[in-house]
VOBA-1610 file (N, C-alpha, C; in pm, whole numbers, padded with zeros to 5 digits, always signed):
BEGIN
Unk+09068+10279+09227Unk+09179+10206+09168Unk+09166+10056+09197Unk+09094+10036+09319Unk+09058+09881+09353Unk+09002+09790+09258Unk+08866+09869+09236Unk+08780+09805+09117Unk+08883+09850+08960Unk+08975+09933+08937Unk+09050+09846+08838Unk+09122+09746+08837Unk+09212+09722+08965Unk+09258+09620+08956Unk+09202+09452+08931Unk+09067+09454+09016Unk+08957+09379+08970Unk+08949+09321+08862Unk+08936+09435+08747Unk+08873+09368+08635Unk+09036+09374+08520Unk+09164+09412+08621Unk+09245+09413+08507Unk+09276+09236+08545Unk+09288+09196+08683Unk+09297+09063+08708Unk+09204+08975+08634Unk+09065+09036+08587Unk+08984+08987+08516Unk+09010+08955+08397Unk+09080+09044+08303Unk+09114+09050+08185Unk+09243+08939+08163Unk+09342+08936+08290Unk+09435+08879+08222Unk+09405+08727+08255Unk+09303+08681+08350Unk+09223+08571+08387Unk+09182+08485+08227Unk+09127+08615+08166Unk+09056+08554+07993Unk+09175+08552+07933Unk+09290+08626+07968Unk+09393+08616+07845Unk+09464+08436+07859Unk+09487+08438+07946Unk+09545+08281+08002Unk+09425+08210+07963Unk+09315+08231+07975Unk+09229+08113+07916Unk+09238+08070+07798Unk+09212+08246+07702Unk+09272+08199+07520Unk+09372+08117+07527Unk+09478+08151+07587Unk+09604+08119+07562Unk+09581+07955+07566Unk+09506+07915+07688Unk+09537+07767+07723Unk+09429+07713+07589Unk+09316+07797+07537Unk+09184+07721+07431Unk+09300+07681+07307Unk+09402+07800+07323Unk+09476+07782+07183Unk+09552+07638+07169Unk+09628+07617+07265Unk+09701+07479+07318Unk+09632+07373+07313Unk+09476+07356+07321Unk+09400+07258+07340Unk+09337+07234+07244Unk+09318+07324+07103Unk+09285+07317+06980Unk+09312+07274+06894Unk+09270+07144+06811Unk+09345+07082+06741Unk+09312+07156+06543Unk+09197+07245+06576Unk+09235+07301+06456Unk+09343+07469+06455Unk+09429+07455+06326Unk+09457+07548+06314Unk+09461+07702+06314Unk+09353+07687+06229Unk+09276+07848+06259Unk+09236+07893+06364Unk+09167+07811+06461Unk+09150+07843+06584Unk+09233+07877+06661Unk+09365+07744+06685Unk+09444+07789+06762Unk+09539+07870+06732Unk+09547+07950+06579Unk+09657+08095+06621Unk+09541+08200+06642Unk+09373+08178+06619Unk+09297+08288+06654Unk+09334+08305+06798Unk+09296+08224+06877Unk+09320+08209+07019Unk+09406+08284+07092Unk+09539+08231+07039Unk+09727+08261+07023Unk+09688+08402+07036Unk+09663+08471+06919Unk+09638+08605+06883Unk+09583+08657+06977Unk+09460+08635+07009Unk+09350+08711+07107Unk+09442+08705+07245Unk+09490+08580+07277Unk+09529+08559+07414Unk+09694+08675+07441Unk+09711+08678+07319Unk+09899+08793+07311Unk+09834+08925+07310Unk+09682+08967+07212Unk+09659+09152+07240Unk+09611+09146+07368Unk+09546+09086+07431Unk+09470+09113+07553Unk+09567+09115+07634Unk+09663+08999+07660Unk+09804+08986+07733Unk+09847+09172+07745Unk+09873+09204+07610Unk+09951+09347+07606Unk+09861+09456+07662Unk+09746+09424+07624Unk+09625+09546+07665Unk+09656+09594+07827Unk+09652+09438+07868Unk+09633+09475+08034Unk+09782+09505+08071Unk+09867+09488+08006Unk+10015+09556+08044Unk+10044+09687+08020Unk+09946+09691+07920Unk+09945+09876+07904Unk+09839+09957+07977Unk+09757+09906+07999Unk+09724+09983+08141Unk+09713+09922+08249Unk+09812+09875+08299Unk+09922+09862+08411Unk+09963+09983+08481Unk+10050+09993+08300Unk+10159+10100+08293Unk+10076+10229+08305Unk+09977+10244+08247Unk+09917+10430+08294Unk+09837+10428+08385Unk+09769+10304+08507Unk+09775+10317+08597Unk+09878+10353+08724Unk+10014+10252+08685Unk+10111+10301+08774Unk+10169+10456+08752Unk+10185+10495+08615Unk+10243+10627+08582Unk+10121+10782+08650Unk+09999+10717+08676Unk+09886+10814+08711Unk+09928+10808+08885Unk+09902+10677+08948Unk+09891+10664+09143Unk+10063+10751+09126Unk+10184+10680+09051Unk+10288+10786+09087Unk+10260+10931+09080Unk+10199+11008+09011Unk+10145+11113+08975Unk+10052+11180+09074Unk+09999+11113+09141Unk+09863+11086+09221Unk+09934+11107+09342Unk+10079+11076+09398Unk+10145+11025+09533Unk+10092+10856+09550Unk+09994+10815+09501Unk+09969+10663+09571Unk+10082+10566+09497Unk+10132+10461+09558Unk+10211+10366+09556Unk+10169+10197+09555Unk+10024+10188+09548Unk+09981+10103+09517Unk+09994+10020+09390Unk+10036+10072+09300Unk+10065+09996+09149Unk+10186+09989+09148Unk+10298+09975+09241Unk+10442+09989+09178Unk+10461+09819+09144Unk+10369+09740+09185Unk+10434+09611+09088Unk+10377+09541+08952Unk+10384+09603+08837Unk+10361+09588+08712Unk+10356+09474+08703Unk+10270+09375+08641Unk+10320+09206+08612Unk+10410+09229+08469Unk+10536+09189+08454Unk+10578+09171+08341Unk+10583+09024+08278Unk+10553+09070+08139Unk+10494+08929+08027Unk+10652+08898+07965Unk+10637+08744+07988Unk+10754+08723+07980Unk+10785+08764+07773Unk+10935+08771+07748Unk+10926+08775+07575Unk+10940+08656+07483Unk+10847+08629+07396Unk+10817+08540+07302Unk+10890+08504+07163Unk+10910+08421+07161Unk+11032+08451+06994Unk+10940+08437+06946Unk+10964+08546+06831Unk+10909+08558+06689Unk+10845+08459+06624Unk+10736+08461+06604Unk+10695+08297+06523Unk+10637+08356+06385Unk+10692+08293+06319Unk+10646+08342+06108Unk+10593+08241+06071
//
């Protein structure tokens, strides 16, 4: 479970990076590609968070009970 946490810290390491390439992009397309990539990956690693913590509860281990929660985003059209 160690070495997931590893590479989920890994993952959300790249998600904050998109996020920041998107902010720093002065073309368009790029920066909602970015936007985009940096919000599924964001969710990816929140969802298995969640079936890591729902498995160690399952498991008896108590090591995952603190989920990072992503803060919520208004809607952008």
């Amino acid at each position: 479970m160690v070495d997931l946490r590893g590479k989920l810290d890994k993952l959300r390491a790249d998600a904050a990076d998109l996020a920041l390439m998107s902010r720093r992009t002065s073309d368009p397309q790029k920066r909602a590609l970015f936007e985009r990539l940096a919000d599924e990956l964001a969710i990816e690693v929140l969802e298995l968070e969640q079936v890591m913590k729902l498995q160690s509860r399952r498991s008896g281990h108590s090591e995952m009970d603190n989920v990072v929660r992503l803060p919520a985003r208004p809607d952008r059209r």
